[in-house]
CHARMM-style PDB file with segment names, atoms N, HN, CA, C and O in Angstrom:
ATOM      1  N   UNK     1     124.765  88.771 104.951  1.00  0.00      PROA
ATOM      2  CA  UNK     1     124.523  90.117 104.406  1.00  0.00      PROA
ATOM      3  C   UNK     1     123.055  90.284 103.995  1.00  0.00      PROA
ATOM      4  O   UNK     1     122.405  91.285 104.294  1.00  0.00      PROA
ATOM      5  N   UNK     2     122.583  89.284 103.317  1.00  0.00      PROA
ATOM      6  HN  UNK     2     123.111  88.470 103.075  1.00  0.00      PROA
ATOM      7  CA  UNK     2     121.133  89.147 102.861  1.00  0.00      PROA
ATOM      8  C   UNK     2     120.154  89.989 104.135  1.00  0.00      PROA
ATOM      9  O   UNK     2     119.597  91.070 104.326  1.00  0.00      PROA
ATOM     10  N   UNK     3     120.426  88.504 104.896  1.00  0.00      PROA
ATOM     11  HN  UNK     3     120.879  87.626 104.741  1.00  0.00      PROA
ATOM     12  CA  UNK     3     119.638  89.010 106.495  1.00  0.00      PROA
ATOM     13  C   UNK     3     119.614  90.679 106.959  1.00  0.00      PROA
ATOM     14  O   UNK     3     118.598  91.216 107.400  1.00  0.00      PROA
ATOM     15  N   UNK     4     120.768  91.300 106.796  1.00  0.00      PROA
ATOM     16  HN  UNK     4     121.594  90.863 106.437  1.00  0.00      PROA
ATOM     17  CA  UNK     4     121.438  92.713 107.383  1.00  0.00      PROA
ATOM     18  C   UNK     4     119.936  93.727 106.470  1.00  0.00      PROA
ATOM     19  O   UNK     4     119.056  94.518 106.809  1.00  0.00      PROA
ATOM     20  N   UNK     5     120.378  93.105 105.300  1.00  0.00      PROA
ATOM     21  HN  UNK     5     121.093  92.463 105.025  1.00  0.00      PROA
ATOM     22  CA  UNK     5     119.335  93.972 104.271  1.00  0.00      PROA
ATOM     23  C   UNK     5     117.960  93.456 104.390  1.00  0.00      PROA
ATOM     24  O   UNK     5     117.027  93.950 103.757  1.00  0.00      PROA
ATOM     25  N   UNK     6     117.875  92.788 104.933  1.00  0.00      PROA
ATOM     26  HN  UNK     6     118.633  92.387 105.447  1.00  0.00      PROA
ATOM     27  CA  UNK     6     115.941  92.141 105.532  1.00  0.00      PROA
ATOM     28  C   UNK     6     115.789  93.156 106.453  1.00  0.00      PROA
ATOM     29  O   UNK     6     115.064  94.138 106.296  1.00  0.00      PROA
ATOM     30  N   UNK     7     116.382  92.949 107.285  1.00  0.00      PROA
ATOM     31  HN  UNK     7     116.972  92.151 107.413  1.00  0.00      PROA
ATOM     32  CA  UNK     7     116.079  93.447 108.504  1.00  0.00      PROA
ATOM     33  C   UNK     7     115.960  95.052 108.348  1.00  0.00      PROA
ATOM     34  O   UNK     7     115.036  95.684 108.860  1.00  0.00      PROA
ATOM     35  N   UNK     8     117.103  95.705 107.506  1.00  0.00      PROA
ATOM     36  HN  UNK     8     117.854  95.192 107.091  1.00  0.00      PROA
ATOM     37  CA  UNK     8     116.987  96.881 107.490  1.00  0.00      PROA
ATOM     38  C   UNK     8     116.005  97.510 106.617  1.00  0.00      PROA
ATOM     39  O   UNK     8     115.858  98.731 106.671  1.00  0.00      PROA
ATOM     40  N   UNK     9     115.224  96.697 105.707  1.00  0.00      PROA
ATOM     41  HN  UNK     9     115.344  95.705 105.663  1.00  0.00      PROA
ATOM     42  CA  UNK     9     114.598  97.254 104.838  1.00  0.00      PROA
ATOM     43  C   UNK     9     112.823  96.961 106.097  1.00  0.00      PROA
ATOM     44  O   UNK     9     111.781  97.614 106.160  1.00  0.00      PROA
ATOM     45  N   UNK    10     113.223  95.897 106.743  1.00  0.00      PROA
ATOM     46  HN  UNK    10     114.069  95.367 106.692  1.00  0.00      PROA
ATOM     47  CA  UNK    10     111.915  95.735 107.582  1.00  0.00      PROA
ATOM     48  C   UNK    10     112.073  97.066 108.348  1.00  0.00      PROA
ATOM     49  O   UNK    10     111.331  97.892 107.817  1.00  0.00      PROA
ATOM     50  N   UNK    11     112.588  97.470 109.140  1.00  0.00      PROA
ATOM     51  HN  UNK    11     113.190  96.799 109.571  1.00  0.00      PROA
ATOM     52  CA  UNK    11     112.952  98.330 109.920  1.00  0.00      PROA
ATOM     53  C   UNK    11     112.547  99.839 109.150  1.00  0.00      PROA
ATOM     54  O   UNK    11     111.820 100.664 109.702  1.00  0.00      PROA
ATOM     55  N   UNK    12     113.004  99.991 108.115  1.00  0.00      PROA
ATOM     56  HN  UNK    12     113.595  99.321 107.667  1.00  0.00      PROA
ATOM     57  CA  UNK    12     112.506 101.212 107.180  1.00  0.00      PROA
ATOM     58  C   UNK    12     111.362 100.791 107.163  1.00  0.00      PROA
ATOM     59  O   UNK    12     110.788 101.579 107.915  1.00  0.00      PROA
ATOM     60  N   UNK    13     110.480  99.939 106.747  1.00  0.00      PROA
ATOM     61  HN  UNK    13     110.946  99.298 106.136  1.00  0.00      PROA
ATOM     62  CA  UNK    13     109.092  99.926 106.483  1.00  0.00      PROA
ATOM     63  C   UNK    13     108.188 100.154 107.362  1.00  0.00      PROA
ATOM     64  O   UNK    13     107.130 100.721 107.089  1.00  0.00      PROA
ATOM     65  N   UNK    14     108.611  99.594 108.912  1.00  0.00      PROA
ATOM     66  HN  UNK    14     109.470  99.134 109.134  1.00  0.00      PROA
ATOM     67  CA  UNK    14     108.129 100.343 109.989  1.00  0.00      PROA
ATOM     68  C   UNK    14     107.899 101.765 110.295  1.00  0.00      PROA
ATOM     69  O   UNK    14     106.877 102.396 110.567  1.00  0.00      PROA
ATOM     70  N   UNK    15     109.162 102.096 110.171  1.00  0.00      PROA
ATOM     71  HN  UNK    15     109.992 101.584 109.950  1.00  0.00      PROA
ATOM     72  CA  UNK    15     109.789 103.750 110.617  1.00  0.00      PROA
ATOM     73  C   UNK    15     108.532 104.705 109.210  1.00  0.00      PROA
ATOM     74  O   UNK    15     107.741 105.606 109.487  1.00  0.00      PROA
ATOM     75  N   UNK    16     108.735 104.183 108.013  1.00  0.00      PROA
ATOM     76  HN  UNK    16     109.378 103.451 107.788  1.00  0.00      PROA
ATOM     77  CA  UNK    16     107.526 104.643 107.207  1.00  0.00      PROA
ATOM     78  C   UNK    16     106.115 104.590 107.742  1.00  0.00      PROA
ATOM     79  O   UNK    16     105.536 105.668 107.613  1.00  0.00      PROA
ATOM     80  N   UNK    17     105.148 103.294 108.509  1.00  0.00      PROA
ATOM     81  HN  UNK    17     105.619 102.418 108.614  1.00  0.00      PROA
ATOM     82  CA  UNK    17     104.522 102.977 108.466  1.00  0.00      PROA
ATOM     83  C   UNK    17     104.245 103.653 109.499  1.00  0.00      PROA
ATOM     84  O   UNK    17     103.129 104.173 109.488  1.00  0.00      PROA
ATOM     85  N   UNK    18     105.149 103.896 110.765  1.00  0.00      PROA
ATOM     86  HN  UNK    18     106.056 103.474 110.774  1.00  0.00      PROA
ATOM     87  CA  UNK    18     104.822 105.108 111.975  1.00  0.00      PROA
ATOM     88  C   UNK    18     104.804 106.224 111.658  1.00  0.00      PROA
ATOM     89  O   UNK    18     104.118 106.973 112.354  1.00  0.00      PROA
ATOM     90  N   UNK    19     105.605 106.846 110.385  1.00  0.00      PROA
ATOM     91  HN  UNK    19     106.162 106.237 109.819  1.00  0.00      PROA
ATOM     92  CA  UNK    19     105.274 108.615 110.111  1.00  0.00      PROA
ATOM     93  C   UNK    19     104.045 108.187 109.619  1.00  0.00      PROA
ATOM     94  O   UNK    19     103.118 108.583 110.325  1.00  0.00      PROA
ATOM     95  N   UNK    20     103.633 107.381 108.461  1.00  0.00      PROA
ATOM     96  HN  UNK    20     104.386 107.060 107.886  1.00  0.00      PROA
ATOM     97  CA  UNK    20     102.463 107.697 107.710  1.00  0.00      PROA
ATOM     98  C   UNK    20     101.331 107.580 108.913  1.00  0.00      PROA
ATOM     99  O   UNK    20     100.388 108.351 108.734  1.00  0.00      PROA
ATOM    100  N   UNK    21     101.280 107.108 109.602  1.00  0.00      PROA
ATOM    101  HN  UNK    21     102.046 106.481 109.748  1.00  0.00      PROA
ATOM    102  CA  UNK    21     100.219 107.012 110.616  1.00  0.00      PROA
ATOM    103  C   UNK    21     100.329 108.659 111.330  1.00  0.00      PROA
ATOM    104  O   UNK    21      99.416 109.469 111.169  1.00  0.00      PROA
ATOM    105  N   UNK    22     101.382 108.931 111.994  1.00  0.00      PROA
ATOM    106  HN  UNK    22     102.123 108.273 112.124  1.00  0.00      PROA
ATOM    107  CA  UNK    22     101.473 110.081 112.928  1.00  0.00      PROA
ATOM    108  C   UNK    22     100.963 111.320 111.724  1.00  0.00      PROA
ATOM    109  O   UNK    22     100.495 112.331 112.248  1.00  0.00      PROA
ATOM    110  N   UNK    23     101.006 111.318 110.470  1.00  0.00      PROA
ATOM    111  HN  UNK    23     101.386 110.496 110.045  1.00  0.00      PROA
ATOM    112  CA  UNK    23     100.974 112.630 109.682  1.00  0.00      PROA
ATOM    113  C   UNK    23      99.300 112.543 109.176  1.00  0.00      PROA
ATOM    114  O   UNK    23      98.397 113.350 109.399  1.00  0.00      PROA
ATOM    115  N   UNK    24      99.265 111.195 108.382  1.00  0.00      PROA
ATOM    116  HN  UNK    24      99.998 110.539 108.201  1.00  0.00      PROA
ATOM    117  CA  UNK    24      97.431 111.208 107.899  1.00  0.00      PROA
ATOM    118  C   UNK    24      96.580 110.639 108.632  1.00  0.00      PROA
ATOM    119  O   UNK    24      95.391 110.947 108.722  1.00  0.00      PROA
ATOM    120  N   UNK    25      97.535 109.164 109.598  1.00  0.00      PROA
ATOM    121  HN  UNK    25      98.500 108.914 109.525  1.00  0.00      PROA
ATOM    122  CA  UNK    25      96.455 107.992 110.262  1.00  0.00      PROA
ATOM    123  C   UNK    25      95.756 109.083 111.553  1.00  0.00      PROA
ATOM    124  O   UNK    25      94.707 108.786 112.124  1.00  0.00      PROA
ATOM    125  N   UNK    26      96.528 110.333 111.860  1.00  0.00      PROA
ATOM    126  HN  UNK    26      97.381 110.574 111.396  1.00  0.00      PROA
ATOM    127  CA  UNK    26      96.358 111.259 113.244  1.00  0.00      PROA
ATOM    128  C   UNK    26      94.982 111.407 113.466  1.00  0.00      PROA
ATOM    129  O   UNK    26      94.395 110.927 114.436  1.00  0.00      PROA
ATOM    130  N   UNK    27      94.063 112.577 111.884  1.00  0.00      PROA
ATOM    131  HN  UNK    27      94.540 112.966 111.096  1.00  0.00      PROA
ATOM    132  CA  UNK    27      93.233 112.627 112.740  1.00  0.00      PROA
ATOM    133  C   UNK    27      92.506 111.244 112.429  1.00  0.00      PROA
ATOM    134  O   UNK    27      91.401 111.181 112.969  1.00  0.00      PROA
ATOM    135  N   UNK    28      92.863 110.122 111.687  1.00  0.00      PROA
ATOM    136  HN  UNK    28      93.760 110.174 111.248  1.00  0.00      PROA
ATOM    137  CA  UNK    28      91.884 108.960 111.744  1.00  0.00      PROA
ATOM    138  C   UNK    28      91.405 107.997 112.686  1.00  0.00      PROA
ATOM    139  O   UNK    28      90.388 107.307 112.618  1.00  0.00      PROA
ATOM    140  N   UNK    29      92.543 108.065 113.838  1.00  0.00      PROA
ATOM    141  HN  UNK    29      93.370 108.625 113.893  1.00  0.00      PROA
ATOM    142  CA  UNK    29      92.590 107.756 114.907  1.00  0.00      PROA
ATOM    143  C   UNK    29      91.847 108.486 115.897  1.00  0.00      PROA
ATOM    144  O   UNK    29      91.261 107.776 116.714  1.00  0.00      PROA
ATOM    145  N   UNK    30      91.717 109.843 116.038  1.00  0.00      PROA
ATOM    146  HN  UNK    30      92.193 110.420 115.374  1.00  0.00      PROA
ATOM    147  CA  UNK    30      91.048 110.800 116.773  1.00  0.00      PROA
ATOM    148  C   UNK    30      89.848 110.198 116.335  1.00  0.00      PROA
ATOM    149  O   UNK    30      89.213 109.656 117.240  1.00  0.00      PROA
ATOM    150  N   UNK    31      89.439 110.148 115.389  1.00  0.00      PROA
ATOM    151  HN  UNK    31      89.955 110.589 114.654  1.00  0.00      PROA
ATOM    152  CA  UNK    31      88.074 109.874 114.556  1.00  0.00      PROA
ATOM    153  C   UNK    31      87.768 108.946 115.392  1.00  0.00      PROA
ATOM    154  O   UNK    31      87.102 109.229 116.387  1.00  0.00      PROA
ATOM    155  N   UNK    32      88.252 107.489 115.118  1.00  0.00      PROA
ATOM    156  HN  UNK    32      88.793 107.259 114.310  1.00  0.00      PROA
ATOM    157  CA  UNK    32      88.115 106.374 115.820  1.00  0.00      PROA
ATOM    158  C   UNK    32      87.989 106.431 117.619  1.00  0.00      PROA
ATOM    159  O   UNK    32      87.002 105.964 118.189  1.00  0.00      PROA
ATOM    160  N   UNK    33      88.971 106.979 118.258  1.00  0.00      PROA
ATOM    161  HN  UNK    33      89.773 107.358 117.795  1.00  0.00      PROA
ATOM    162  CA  UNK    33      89.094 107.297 119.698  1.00  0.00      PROA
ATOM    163  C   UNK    33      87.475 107.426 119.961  1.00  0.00      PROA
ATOM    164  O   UNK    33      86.751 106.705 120.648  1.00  0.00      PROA
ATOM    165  N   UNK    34      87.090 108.829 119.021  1.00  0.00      PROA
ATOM    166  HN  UNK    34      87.678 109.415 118.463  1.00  0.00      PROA
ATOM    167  CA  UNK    34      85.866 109.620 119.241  1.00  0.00      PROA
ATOM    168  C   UNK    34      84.552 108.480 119.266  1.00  0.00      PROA
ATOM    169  O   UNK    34      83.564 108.425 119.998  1.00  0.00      PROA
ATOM    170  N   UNK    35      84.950 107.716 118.274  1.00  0.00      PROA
ATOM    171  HN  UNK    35      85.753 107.760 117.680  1.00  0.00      PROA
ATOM    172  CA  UNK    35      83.347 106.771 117.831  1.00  0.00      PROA
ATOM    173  C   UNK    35      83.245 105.723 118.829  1.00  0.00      PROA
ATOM    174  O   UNK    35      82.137 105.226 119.036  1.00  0.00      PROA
ATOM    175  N   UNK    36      84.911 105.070 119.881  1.00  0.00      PROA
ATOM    176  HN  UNK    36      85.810 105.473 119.713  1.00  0.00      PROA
ATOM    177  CA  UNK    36      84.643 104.386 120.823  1.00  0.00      PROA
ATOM    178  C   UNK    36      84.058 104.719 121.984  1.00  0.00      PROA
ATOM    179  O   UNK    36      83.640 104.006 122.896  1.00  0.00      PROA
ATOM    180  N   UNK    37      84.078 106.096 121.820  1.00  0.00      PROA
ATOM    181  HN  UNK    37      84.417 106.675 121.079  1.00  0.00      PROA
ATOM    182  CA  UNK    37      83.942 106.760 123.164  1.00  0.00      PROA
ATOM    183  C   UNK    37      82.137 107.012 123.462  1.00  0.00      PROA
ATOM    184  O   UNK    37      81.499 107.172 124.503  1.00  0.00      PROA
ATOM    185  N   UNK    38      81.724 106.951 121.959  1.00  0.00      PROA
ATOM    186  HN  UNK    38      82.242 106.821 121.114  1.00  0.00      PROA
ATOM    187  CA  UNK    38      80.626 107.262 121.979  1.00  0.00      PROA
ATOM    188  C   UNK    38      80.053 105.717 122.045  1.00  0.00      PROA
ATOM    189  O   UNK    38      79.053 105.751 122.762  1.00  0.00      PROA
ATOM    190  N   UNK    39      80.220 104.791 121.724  1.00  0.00      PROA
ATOM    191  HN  UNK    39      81.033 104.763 121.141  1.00  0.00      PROA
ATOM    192  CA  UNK    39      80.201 103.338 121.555  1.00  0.00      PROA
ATOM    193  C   UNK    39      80.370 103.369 123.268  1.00  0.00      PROA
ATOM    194  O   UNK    39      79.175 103.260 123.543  1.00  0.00      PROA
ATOM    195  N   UNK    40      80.868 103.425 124.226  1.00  0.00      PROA
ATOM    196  HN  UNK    40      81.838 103.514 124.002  1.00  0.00      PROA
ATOM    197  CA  UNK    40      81.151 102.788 125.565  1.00  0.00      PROA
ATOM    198  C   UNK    40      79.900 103.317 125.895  1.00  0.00      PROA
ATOM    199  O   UNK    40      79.061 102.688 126.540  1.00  0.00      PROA
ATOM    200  N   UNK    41      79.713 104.733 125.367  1.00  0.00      PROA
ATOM    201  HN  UNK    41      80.394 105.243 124.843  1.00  0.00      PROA
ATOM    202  CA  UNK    41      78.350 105.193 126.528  1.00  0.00      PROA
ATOM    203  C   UNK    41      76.865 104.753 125.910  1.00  0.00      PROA
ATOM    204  O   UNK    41      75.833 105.273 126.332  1.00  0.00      PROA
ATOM    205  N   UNK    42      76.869 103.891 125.022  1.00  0.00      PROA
ATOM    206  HN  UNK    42      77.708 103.468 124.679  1.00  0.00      PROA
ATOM    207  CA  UNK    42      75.516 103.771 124.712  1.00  0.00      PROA
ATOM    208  C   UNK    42      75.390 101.973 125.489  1.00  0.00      PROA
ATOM    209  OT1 UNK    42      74.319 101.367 125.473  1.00  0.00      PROA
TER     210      UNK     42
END
């Protein structure tokens, strides 16, 4: 049972850790995309 509740609480922490990315990490990532892009062409 222990395990059942590891796993499921890992599993929630993910599923958190992918909204919080898709809602604030969004445009931080755009940000980033942007600065590699400018980084390849120099």
């Amino acid at each position: 049972m222990e395990k059942f509740i590891e796993q499921l609480s890992a599993s929630l922490y993910v599923i958190v850790r992918i909204r919080f990315i898709e809602n604030v990490g969004l445009t931080e990532s755009i940000f980033i995309a942007e600065r590699m892009k400018e980084r390849e062409f120099l």
